[in-house]
C-alpha positions, 0 to 999 in steps of 0.5 A: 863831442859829436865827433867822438860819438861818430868815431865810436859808433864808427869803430863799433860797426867795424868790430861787429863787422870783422867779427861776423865776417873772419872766417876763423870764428864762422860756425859755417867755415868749421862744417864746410867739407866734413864728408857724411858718415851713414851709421846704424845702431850696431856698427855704432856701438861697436865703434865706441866699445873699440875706441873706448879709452874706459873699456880698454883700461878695465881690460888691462885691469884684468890682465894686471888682477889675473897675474897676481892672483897667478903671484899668489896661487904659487905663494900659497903652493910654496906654503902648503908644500911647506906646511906640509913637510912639517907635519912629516915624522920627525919635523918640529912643527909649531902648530902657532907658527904655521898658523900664521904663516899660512893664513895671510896666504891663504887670504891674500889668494882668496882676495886675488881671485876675488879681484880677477872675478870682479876685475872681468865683471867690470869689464862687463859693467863697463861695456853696458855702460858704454854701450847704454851711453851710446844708445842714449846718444843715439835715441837723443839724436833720434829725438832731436832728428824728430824735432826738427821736423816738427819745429821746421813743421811749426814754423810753417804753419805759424809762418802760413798763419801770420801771413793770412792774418796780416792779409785780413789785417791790411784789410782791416778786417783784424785787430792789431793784437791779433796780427802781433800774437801771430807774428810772435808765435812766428817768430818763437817757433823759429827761435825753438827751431834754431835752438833745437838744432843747435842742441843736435849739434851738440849731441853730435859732437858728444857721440863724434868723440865716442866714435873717436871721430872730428866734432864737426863730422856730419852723421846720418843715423838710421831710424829704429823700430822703438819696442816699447811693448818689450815685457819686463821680467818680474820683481824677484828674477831682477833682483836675482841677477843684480845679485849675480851681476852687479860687481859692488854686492859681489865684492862686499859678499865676497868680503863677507866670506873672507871676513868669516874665514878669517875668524874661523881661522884666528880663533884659537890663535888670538887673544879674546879682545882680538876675536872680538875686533875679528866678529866686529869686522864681520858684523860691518862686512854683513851690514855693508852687503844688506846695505847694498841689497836693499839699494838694489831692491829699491832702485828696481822697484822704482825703476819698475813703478817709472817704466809702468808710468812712462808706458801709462804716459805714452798712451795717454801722449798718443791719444793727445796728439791725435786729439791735438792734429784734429783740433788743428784741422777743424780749427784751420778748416774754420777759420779758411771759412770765416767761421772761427776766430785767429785766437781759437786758430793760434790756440789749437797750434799752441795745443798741437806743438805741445802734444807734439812735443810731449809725445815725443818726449814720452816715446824716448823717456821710455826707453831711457827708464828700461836702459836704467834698469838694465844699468841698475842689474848690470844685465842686458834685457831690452832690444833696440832693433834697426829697422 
């Protein structure tokens, strides 16, 4: 019996041990000679908008929208021409039969136009979306990058504390209690470090795969100037240039329109319960262009009250944080003296991580709300400028 138990506890170490060491599953083998890649902001933006496989497709959806409506401008030219010799002295003209031939040409050439402009908006709407994911990408790296120096920093510091504390506990001058709070700060602060980077990594690979580049290249970003005081146009102008930008209300006003030339045009061609199914369709074209209003309208006002409260936040962060650094100073000044105590050491460390931790938080949430504004209007409105 306890040579089968020796055998297997045996065989277990010789598993753990090919495990960690085949250098085909090493995380450090997959990242060794990977050259750094230096990026700024727009050179990064600019490489994900050329590698994109979204903005090349709504590119070639243009072309694809612009050679039929080419296909059915020239239908509707033979149709005029031809609605046009009928009505020549001496031609039998069938004002019905005209009618009806010319209308869905007529129809079919006003939603190819509708499709060619809204096929070049979308290409629009896709290069912002691109370029807002890239910046989002950037900013979290950014923030990430920020975060590492402050973990590595709070590692430091509870490293430092627990290795006083376990001095005056040696000598027996604290309790066991205390000498295990400090070394379990210890150890959770390198555990957020580790996980910290091990988000980095991720984000990396996510940007890497916009860029078209390996997962694994290493990237050195270069630091911004965040504007976070950028004034926010007023209420109605957004709304005015959603109107003008978003594709989905220039799509369903467009649909809107054409429902309504429809109607005009089939009035005295139809029976009365065909006009009737004709007002109905306009009625849900004009329903589904108040719908999308009203979602833009109230997309804008929230996005408006958040960037308010994130700018409220930030404030409110930066004061805390200064609080915070403070507190920790006179904290740790007290207790080199023997005049403060390790818990009211550990606890202004606790307070300082925390601010630390929320101030950054609250710099980038900013950011990110006006990007979502700026998604919500399909419009460009904030600068992220390099320093």
């Amino acid at each position: 019996m306890f040579q089968k138990y020796k055998l297997s506890v045996l065989l277990m170490i010789s598993i753990i041990l090919l495990t960690y060491s085949n250098p085909v599953y090493s995380l450090e083998n997959t990242e060794q000679d990977v050259e750094q890649q230096s990026l700024d902001l727009n050179t990064t933006i600019e490489t994900a908008l050329n590698n994109s496989s979204r903005l090349e497709l709504a590119k070639l959806e243009e072309k694809i929208a612009e050679t039929k409506y080419e296909q059915a401008k020239d239908v509707k030219e033979t149709i005029d021409d031809l609605n046009l010799s009928m009505t020549q002295p001496g031609s039998l003209t069938n004002e019905n039969v005209l009618q009806q031939q010319v209308l869905p040409k007529k129809i079919n050439n006003e939603l190819a136009k509708m499709n060619w402009e809204l096929s070049k908006l979308y290409i629009d709407q896709t290069r912002l979306s691109v370029e807002n994911e890239v910046i989002n990408l950037y900013l979290s790296l950014l923030e990430l990058e920020e975060g590492v120096q402050l973990a590595n920093a709070n590692v430091e510091r509870t490293e430092e504390n627990f290795k006083n504390i376990k001095k005056k506990y040696d000598q027996g001058l604290l309790s066991k209690n205390e000498l295990l709070d400090s070394e379990v700060m210890y150890e959770q602060a390198k555990f957020q470090l580790s996980n910290i980077k091990t988000e980095q990594k991720l984000s990396i690979q996510k940007l890497n795969q916009l860029l078209g580049n390996d997962l694994n290249q290493k990237i050195v970003l270069e630091p911004i100037q965040l504007n976070l005081n950028q004034n926010v146009p007023d209420f109605k102008n957004l709304i005015e240039n959603a109107k003008k930008n978003r594709p989905d209300y220039l799509a369903a006003q467009k649909s809107y329109e054409i429902e309504l030339i429809r109607q005009e045009a089939i009035k005295n061609l139809v029976s009365s319960k065909e006009n009737f199914i004709q007002r109905q369709q306009v009625n849900k074209a004009e329903i589904q262009l108040k719908q999308i209003e009203e979602e833009i309208i109230i997309t804008v006002s929230e996005l408006l009250e958040r960037i308010n409260l994130n700018q409220q936040q930030f404030i409110i962060a930066e004061k805390n944080k200064e609080k915070a650094e403070e507190s920790y100073r006179l904290a740790k000044l007290r207790y080199e003296n023997g005049l403060g105590t390790s818990f009211e050491l550990l606890s202004s460390q606790i307070s300082l991580r925390e601010a630390e931790k929320d101030y950054n938080a609250t710099k980038y949430n900013l950011l990110r709300v006006k990007m979502q504004l700026e998604k919500a209007i399909n419009m460009k409105l904030f600068s992220v400028e390099e320093e």
